[in-house]
LONUDO-850665 format. One record per residue (C-alpha): residue in one letter; x, y, z. Coordinates in steps of 0.05 Angstrom, whole numbers, plus 5000, padded with zeros to 4 digits. Example, Ala and Ser with C-alpha at 12.3 -4.5 7.8 and 13.67 -1.06 7.14 Angstrom:
BEGIN
<atom resn="A" px="5246" py="4910" pz="5156"/>
<atom resn="S" px="5273" py="4979" pz="5143"/>
//
This chain:
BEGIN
<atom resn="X" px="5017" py="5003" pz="5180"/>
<atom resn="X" px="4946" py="4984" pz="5212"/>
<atom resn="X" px="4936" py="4921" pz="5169"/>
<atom resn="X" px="4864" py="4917" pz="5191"/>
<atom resn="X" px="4851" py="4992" pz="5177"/>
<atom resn="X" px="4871" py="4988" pz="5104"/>
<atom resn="X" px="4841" py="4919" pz="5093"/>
<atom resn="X" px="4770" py="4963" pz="5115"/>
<atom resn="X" px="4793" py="5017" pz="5068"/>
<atom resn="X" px="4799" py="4968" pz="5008"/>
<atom resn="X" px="4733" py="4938" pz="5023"/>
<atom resn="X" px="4690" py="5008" pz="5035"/>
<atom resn="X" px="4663" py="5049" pz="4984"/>
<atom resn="X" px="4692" py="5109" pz="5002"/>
<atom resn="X" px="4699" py="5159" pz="4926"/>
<atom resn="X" px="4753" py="5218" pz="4935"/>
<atom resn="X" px="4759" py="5275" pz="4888"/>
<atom resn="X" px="4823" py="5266" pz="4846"/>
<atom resn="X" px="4839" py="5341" pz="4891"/>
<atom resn="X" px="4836" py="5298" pz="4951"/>
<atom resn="X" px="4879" py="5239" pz="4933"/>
<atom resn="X" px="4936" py="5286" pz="4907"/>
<atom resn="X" px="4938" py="5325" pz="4971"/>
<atom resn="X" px="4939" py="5260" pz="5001"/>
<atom resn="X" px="4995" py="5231" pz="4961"/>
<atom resn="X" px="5040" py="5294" pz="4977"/>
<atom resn="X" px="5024" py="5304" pz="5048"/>
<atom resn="X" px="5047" py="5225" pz="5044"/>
<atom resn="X" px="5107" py="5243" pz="5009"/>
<atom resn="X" px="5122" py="5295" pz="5053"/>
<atom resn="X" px="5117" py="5253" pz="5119"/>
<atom resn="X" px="5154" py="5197" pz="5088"/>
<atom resn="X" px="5213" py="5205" pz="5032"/>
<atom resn="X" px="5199" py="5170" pz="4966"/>
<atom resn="X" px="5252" py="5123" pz="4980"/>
<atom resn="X" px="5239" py="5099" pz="5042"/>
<atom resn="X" px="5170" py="5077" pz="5012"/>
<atom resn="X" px="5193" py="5050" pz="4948"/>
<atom resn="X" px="5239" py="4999" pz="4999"/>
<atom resn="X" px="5179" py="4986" pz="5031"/>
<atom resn="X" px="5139" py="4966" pz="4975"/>
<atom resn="X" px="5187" py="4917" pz="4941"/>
<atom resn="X" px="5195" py="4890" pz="5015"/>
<atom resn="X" px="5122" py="4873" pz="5011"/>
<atom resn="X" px="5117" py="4846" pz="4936"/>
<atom resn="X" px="5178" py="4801" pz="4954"/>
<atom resn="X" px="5131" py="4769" pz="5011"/>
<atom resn="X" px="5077" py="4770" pz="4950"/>
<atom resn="X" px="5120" py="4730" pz="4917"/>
<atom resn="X" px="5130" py="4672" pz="4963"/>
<atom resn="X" px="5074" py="4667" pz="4994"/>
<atom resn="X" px="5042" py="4662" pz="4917"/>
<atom resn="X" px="5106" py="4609" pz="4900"/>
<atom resn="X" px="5091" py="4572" pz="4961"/>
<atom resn="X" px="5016" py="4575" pz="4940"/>
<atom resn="X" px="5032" py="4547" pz="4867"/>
<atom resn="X" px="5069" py="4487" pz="4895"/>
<atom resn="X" px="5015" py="4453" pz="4931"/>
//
């Protein structure tokens, strides 16, 4: 993932047709299974986590 390229994605104010994100979503789910993706994700909310732990003990 381009870390930069998504952080410019969350910051724009780019408005897609709910048409557009669904045939986003399943050309993404086509590319990549749903499983590999869900790993993914609760690899990066475990980082979340303790960075945010680390974050609460100072």
């Amino acid at each position: 993932m381009n870390r930069s390229r998504f952080i410019q994605g969350l910051k724009s104010d780019i408005q897609l047709s709910e048409k557009e994100r669904r045939r986003i979503i399943r050309n993404s789910i086509k590319k990549y299974p749903w499983k590999l993706k869900c790993t993914v994700a609760m690899e990066e909310f475990a980082e979340l986590q303790g960075v945010r732990g680390k974050e609460q003990r100072r």
